[in-house]
Backbone as JSON Lines, residues from 0, in Angstrom:
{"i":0,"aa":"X","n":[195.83,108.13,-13.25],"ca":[195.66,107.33,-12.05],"c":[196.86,106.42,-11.91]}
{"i":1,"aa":"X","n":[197.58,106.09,-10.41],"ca":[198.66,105.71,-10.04],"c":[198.14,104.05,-10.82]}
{"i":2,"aa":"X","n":[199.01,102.95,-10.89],"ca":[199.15,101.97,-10.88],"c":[198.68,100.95,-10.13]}
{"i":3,"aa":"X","n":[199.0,101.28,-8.36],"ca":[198.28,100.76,-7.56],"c":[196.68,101.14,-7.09]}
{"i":4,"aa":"X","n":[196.49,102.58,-7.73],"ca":[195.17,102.74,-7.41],"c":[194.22,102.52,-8.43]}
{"i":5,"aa":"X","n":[194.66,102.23,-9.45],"ca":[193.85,101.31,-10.43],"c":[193.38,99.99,-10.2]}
{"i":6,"aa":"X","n":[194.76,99.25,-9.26],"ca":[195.03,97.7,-9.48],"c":[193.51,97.62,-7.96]}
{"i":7,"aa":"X","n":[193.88,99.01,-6.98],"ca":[193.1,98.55,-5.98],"c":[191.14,98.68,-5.91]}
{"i":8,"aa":"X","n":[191.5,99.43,-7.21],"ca":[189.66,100.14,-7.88],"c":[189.47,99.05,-8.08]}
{"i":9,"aa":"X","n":[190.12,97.91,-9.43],"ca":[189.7,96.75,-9.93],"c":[189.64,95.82,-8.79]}
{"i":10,"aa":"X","n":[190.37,95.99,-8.11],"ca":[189.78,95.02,-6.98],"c":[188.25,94.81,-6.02]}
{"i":11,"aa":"X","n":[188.16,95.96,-5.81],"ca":[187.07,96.65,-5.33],"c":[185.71,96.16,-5.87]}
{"i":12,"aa":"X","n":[185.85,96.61,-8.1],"ca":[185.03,96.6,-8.51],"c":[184.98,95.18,-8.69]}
{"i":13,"aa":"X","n":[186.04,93.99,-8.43],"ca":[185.75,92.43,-8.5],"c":[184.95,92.2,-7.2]}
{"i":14,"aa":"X","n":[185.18,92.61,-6.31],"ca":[184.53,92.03,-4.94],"c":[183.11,92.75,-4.91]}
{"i":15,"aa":"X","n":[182.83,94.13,-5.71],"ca":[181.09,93.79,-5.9],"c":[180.54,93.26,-6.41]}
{"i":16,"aa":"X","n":[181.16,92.68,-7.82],"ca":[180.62,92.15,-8.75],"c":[180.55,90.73,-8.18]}
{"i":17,"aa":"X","n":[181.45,90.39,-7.61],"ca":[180.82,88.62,-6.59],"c":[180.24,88.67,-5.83]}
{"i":18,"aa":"X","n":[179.79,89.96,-4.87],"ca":[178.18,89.75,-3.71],"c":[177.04,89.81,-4.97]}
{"i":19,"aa":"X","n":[177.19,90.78,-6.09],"ca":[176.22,90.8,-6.89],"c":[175.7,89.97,-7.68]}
{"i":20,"aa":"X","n":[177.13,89.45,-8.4],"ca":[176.65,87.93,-9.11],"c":[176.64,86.41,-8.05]}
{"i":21,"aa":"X","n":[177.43,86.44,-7.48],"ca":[177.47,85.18,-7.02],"c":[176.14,84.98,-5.81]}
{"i":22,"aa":"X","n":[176.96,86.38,-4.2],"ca":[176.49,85.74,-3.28],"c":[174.76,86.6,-3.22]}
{"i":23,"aa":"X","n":[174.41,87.2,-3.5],"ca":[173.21,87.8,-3.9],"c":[172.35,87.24,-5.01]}
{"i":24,"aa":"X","n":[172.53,85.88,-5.19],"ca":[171.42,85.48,-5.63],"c":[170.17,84.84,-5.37]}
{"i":25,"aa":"X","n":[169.12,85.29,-6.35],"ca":[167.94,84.43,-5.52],"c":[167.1,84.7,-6.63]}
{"i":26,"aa":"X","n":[166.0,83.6,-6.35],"ca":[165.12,82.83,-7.74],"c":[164.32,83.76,-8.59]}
{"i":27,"aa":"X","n":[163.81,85.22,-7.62],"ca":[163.36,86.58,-8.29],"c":[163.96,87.07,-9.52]}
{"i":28,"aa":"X","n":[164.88,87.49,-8.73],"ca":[166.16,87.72,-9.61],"c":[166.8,87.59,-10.73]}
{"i":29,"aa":"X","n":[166.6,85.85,-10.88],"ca":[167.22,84.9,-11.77],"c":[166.45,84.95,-12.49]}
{"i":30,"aa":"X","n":[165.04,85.22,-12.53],"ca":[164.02,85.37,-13.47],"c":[164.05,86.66,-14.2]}
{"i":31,"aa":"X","n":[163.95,87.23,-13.37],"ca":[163.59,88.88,-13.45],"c":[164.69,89.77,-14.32]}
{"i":32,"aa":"X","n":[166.06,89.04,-14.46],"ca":[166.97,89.9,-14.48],"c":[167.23,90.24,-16.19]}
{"i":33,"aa":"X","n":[167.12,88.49,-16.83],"ca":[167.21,88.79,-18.11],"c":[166.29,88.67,-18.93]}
{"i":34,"aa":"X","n":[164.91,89.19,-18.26],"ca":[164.11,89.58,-18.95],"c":[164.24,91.13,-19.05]}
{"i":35,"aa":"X","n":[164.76,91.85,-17.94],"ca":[164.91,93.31,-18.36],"c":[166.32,93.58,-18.64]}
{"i":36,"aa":"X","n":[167.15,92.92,-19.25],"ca":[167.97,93.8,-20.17],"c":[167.9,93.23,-21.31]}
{"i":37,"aa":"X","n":[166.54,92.15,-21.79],"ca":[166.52,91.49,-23.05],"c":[166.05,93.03,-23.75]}
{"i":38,"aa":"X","n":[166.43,93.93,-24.91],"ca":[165.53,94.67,-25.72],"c":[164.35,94.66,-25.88]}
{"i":39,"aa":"X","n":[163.69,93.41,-26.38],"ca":[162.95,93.01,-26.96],"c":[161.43,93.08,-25.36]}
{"i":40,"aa":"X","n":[162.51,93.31,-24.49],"ca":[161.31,93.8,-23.49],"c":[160.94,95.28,-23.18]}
{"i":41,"aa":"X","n":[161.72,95.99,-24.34],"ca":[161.15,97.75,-23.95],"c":[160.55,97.91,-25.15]}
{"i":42,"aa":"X","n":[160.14,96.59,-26.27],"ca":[160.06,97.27,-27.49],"c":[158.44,97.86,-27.29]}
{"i":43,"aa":"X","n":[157.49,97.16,-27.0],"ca":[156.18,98.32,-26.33],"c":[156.58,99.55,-26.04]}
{"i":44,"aa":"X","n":[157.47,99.88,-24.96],"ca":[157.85,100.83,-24.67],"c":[157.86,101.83,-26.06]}
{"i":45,"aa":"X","n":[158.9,101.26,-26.86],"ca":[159.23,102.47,-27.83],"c":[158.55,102.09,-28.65]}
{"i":46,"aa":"X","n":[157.6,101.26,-29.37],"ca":[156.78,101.43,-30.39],"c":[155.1,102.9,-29.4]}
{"i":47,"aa":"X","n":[154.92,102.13,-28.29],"ca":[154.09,103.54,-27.85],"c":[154.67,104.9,-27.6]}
{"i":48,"aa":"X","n":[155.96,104.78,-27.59],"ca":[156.37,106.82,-27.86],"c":[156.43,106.98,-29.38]}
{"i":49,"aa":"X","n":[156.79,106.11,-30.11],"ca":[156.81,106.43,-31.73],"c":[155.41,106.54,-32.25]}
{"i":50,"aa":"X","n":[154.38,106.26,-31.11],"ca":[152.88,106.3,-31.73],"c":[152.8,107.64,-31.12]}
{"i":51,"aa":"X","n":[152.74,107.49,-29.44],"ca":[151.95,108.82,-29.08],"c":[152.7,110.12,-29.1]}
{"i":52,"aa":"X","n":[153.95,110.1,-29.16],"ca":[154.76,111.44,-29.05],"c":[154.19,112.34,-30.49]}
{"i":53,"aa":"X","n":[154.28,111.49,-31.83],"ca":[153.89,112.2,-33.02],"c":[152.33,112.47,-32.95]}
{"i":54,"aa":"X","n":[151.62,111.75,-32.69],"ca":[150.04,111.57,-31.94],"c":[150.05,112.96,-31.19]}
{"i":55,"aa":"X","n":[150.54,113.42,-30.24],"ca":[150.57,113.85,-29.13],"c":[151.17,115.72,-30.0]}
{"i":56,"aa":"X","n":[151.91,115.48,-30.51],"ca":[153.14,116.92,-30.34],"c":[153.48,117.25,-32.14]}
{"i":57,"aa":"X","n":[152.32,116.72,-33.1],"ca":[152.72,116.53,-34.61],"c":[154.0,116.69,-35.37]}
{"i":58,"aa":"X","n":[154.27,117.1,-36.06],"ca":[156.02,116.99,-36.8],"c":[156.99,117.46,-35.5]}
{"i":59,"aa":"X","n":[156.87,118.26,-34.27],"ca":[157.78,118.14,-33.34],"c":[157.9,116.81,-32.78]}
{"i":60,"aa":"X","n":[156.91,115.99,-32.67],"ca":[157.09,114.64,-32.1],"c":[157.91,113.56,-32.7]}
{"i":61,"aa":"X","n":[158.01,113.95,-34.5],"ca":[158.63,113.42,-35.38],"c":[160.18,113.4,-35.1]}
{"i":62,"aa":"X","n":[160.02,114.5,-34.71],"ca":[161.87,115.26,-34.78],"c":[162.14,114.98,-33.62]}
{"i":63,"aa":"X","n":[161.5,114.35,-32.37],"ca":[161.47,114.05,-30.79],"c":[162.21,112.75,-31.4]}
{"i":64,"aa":"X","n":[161.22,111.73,-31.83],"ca":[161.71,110.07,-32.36],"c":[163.15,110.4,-33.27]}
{"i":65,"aa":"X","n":[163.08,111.14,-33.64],"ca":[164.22,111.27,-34.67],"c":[165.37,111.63,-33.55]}
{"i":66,"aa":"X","n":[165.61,112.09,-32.81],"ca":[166.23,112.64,-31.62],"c":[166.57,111.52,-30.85]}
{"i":67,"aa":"X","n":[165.8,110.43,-30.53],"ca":[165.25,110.07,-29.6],"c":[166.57,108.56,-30.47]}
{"i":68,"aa":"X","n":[166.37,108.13,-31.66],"ca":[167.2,107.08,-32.2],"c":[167.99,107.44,-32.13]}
{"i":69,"aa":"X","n":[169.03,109.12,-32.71],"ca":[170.34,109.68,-32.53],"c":[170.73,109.44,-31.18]}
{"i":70,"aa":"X","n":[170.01,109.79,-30.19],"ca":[170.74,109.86,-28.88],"c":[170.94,108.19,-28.45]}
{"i":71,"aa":"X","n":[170.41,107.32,-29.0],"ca":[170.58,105.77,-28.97],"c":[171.72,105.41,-29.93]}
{"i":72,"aa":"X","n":[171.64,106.11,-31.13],"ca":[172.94,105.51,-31.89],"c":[174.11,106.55,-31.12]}
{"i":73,"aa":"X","n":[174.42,107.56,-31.24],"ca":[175.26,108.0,-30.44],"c":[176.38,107.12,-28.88]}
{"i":74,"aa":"X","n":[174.78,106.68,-28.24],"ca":[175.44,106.02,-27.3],"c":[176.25,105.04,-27.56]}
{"i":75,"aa":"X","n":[175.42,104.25,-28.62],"ca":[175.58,102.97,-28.84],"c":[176.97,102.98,-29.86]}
{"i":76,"aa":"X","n":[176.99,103.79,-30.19],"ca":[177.98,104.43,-31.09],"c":[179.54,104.36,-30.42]}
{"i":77,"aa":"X","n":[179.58,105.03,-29.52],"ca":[180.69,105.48,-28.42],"c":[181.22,104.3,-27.26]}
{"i":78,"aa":"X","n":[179.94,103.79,-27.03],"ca":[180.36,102.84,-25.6],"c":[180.99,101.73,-26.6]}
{"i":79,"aa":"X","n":[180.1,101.09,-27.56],"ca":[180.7,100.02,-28.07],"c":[181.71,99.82,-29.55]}
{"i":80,"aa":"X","n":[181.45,100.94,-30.47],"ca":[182.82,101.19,-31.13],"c":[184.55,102.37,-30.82]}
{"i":81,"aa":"X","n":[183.63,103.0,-30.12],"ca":[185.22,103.53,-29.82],"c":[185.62,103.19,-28.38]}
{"i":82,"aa":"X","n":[185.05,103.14,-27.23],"ca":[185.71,102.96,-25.86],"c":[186.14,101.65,-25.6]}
{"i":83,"aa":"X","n":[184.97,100.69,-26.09],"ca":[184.96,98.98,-25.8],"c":[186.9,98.46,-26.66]}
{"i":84,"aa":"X","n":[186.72,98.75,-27.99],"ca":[188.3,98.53,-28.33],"c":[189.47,99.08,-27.88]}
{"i":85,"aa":"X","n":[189.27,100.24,-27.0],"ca":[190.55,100.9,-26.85],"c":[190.53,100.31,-25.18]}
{"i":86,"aa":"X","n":[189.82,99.81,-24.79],"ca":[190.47,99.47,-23.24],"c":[189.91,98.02,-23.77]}
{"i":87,"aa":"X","n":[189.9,97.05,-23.74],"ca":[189.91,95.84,-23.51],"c":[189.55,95.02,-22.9]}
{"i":88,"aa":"X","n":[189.08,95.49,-21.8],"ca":[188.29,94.64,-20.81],"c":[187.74,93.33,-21.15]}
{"i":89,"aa":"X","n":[188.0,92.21,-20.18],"ca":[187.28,91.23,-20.44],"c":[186.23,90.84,-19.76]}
{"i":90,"aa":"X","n":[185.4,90.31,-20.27],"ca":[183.77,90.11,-19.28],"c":[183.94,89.37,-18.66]}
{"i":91,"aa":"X","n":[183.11,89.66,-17.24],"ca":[183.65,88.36,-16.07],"c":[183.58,86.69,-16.48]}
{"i":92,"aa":"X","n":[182.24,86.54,-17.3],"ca":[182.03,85.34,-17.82],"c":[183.06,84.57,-18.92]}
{"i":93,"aa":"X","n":[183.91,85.54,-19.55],"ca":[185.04,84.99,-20.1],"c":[186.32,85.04,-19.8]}
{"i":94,"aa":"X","n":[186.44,85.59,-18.4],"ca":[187.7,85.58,-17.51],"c":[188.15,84.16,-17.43]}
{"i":95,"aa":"X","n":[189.04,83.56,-17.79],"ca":[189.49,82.2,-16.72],"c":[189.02,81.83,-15.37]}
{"i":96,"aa":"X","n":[189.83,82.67,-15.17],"ca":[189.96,82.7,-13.37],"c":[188.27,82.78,-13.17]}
{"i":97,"aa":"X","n":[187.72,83.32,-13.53],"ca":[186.43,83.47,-12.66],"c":[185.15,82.48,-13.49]}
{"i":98,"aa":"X","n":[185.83,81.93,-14.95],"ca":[184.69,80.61,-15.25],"c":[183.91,79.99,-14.22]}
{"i":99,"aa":"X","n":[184.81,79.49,-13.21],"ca":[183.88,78.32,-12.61],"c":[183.4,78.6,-11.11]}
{"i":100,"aa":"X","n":[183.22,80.37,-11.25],"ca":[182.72,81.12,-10.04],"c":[181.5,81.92,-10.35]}
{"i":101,"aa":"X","n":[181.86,82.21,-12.07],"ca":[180.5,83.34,-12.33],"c":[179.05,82.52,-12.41]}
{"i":102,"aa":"X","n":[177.94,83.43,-11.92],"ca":[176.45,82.45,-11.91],"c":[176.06,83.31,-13.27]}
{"i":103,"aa":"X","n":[176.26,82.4,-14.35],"ca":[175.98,82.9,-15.58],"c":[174.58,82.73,-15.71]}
{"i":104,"aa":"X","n":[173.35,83.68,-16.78],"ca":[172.18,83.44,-16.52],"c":[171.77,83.67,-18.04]}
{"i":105,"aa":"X","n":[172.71,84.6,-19.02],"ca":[172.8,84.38,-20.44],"c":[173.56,83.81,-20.77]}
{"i":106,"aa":"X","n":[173.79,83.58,-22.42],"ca":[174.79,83.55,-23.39],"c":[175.96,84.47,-22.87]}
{"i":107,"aa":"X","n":[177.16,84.46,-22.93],"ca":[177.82,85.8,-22.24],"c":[178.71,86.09,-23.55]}
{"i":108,"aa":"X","n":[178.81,85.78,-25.27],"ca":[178.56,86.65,-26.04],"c":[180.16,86.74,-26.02]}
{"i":109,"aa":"X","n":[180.47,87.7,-26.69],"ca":[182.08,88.44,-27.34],"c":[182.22,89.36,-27.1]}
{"i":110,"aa":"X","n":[183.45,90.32,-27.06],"ca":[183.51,91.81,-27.2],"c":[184.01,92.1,-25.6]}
{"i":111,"aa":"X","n":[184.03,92.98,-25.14],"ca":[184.37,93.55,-24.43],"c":[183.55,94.15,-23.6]}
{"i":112,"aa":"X","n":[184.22,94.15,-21.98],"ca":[183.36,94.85,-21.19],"c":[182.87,96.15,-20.75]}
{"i":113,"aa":"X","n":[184.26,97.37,-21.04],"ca":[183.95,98.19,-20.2],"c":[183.93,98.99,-21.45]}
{"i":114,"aa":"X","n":[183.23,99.97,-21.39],"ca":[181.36,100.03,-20.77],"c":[180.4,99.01,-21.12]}
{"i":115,"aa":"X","n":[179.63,98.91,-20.23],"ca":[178.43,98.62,-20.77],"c":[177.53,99.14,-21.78]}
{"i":116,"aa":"X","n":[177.0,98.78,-23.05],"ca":[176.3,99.33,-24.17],"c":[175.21,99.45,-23.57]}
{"i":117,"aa":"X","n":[174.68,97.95,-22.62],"ca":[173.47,98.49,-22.34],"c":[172.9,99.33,-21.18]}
{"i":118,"aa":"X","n":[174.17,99.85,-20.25],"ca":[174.37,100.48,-19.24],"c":[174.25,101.97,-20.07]}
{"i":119,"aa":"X","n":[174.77,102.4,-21.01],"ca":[174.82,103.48,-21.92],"c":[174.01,103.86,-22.38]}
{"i":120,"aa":"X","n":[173.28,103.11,-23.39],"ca":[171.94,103.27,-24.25],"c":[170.97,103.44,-23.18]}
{"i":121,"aa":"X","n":[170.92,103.07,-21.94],"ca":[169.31,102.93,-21.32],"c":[169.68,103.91,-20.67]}
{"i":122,"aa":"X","n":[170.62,104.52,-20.27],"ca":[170.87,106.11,-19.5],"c":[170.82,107.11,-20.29]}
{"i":123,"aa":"X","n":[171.23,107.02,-21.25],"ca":[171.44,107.84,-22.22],"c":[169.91,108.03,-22.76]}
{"i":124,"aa":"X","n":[168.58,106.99,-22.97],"ca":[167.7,107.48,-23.27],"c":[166.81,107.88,-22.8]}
{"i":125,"aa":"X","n":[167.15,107.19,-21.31],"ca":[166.34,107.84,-20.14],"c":[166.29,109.11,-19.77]}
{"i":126,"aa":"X","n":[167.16,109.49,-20.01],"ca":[167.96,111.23,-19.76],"c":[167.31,112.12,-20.55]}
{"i":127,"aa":"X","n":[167.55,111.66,-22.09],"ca":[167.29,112.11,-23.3],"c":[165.78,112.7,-22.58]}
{"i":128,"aa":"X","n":[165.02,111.14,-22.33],"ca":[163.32,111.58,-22.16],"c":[163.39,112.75,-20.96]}
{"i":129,"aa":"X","n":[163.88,112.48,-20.11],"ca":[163.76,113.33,-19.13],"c":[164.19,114.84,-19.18]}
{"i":130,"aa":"X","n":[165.06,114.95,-19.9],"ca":[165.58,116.43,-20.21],"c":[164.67,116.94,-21.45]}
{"i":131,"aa":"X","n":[164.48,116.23,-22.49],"ca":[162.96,116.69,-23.29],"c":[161.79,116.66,-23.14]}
{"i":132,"aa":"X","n":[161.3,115.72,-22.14],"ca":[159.75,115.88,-21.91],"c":[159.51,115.88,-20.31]}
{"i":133,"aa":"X","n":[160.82,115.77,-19.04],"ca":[160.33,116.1,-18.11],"c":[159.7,117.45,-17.3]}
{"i":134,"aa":"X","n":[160.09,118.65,-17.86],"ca":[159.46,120.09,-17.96],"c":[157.26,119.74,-18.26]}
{"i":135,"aa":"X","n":[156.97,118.43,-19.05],"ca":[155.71,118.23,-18.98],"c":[155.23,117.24,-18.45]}
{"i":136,"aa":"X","n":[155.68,116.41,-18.15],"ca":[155.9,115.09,-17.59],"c":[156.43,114.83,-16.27]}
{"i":137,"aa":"X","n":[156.3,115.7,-15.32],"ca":[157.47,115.52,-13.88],"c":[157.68,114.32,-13.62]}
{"i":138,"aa":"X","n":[156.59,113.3,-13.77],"ca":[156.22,112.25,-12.85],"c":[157.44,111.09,-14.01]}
{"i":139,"aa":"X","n":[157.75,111.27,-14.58],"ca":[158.81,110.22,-15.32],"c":[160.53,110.36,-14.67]}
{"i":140,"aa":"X","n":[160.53,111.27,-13.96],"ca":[162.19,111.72,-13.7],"c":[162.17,109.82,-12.88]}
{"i":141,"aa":"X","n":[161.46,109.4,-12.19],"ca":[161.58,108.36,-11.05],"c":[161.78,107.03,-11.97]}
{"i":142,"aa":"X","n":[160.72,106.75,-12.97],"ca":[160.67,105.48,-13.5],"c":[161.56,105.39,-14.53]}
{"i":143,"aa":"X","n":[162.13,106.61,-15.42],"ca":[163.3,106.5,-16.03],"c":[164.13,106.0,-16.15]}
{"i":144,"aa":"X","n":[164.71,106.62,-14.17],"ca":[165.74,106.57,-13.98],"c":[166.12,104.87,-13.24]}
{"i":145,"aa":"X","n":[164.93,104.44,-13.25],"ca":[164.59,103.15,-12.46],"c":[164.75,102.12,-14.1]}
{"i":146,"aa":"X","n":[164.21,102.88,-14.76],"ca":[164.62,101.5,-15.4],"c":[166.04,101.47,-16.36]}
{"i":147,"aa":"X","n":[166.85,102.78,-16.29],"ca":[167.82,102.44,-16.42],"c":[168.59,101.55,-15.64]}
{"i":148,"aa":"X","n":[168.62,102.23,-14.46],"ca":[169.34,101.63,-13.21],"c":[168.94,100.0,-13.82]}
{"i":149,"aa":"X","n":[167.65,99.52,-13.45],"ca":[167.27,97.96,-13.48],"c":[168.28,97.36,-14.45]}
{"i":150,"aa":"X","n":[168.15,97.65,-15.68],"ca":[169.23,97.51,-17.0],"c":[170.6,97.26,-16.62]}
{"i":151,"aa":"X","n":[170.84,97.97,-15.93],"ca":[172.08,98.09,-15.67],"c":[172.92,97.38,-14.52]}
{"i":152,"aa":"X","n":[172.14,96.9,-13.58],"ca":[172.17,96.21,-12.34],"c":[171.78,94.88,-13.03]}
{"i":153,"aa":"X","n":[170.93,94.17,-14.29],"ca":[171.03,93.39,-14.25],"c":[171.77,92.98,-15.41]}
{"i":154,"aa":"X","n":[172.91,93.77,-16.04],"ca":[174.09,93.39,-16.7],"c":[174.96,93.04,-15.87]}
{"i":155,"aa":"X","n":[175.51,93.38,-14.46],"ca":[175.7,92.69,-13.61],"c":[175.46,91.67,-12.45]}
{"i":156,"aa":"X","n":[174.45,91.29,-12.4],"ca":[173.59,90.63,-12.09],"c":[173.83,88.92,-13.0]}
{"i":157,"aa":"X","n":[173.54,89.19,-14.42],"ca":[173.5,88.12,-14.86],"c":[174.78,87.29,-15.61]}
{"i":158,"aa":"X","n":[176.26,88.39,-15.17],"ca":[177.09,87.88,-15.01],"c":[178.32,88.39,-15.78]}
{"i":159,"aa":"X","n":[177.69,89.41,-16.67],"ca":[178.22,89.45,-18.35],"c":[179.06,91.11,-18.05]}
{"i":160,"aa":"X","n":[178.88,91.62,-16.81],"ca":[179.92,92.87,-16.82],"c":[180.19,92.89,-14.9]}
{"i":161,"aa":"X","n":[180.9,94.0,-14.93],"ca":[181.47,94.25,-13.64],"c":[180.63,95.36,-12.92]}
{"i":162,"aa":"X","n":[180.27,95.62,-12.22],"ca":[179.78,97.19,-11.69],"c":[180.05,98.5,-12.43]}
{"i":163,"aa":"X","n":[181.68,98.12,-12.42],"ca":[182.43,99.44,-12.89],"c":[182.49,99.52,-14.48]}
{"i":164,"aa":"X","n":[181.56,98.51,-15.25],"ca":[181.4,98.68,-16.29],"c":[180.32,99.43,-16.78]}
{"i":165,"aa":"X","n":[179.02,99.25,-15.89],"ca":[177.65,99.68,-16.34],"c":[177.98,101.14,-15.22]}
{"i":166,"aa":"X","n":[178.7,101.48,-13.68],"ca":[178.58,102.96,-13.66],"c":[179.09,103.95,-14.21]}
{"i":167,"aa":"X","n":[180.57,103.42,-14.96],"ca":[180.97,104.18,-16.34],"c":[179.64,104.37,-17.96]}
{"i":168,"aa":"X","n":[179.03,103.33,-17.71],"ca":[178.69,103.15,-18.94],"c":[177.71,104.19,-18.8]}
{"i":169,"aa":"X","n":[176.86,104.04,-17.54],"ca":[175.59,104.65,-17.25],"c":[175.69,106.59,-17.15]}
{"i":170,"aa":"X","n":[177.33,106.72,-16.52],"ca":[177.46,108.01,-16.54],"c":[177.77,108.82,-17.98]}
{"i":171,"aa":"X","n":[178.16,108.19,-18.89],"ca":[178.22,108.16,-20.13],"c":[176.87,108.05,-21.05]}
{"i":172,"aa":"X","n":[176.12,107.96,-20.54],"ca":[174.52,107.68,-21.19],"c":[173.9,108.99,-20.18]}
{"i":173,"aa":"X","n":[174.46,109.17,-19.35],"ca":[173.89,110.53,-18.33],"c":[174.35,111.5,-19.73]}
{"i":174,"aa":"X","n":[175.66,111.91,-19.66],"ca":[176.33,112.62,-20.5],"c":[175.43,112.9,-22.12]}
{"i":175,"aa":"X","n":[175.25,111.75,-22.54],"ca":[174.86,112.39,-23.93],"c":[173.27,112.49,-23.95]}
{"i":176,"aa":"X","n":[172.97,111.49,-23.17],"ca":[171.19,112.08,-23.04],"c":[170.76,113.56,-22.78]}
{"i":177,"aa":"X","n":[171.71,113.48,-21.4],"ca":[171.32,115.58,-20.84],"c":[171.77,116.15,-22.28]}
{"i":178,"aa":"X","n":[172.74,115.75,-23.35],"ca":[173.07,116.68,-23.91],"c":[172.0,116.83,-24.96]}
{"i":179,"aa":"X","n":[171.68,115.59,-25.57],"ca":[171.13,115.73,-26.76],"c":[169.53,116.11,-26.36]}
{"i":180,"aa":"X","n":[169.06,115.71,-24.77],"ca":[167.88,116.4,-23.87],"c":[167.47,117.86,-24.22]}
{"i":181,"aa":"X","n":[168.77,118.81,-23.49],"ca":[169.03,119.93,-23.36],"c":[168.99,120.61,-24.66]}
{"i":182,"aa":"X","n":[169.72,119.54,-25.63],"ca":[169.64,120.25,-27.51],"c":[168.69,120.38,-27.92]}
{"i":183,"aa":"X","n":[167.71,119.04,-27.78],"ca":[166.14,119.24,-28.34],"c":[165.17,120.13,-27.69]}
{"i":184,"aa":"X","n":[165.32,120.07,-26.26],"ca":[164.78,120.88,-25.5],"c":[164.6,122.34,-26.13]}
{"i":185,"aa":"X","n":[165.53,122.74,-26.27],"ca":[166.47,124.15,-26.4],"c":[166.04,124.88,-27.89]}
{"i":186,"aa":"X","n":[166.5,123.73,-29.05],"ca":[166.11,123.8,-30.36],"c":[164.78,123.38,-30.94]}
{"i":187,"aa":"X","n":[164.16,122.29,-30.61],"ca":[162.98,122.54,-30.47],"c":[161.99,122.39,-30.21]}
{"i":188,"aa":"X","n":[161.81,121.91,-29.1],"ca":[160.63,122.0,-27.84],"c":[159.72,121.46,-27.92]}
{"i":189,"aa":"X","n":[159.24,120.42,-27.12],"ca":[157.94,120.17,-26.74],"c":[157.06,121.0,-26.38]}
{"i":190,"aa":"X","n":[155.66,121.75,-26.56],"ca":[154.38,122.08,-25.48],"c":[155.36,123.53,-26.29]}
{"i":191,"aa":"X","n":[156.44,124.2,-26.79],"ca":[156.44,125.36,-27.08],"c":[155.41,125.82,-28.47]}
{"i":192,"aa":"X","n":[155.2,126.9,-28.49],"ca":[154.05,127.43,-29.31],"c":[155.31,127.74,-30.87]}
């Protein structure tokens, strides 16, 4: 990519990230936002698939959860030890220039922005579910993909990445979910006999 059409992407991706953080705020929101990309708000979530999937599908359900952490460390693996150091990005909240513009709503933390980890991990496991258990499950392709998205909209949202951090991050969590989806799927199956 040319020089100027980088310089004019980053521009782009600064002027969404200020209707999103700045001029798009409102008190819903401000509530709402970092409660869903706190972890500690999907952990129900995954303590009831680590109950009912093995419950549900016996030692395949085992090897589902077992699947199911790989395709989380994987992500988590990639977005934040190898991509996050080799590009550098800085988070809007520790930009200079944009300190005393960003509407910060966490801690905004160390490290680097682009990708988003948690733009990654929540696509990446959303996918995962959907490419392994949506063939029995249709009705999950929607809320999946919704609560990735949410995740991910409110890493920008609460101040701590850019747009173009979480739709890299998120297409990158597309990427290894379908894959490791499609692997378990493939190798070895839910509902197969």
């Amino acid at each position: 990519m040319q020089e100027s059409s980088l310089h004019s992407l980053l521009q782009e991706d600064q002027k969404l990230w200020y209707h999103i953080n700045v001029l798009w705020q409102n008190e819903v929101l401000n509530t709402l936002t970092p409660i869903l990309r706190n972890p500690l708000t999907w952990l129900p979530l995954y303590v009831f698939l680590a109950i009912f999937i093995p419950y549900k599908f016996g030692k395949k359900g085992i090897y589902w959860c077992l699947s199911f952490i790989i395709t989380f460390a994987l992500s988590d693996y990639t977005s934040a030890s190898i991509i996050k150091p080799l590009v550098h990005r800085i988070r809007p909240c520790n930009d200079a220039v944009l300190q005393k513009t960003v509407h910060l709503l966490i801690d905004c933390g160390g490290g680097y922005s682009f990708p988003s980890a948690h733009a990654t991990n929540h696509f990446a496991l959303a996918f995962f579910m959907i490419f392994s258990l949506g063939h029995l499950y249709r009705w999950m392709w929607l809320p999946a993909f919704i609560w990735a998205f949410s995740v991910a909209y409110a890493q920008v949202y609460v101040g701590v990445h850019y747009p173009l951090d979480v739709i890299c991050g998120g297409l990158l969590g597309i990427f290894i979910g379908v894959s490791t989806g499609v692997f378990f799927k493939n190798k070895i199956g839910l509902g197969k006999k």
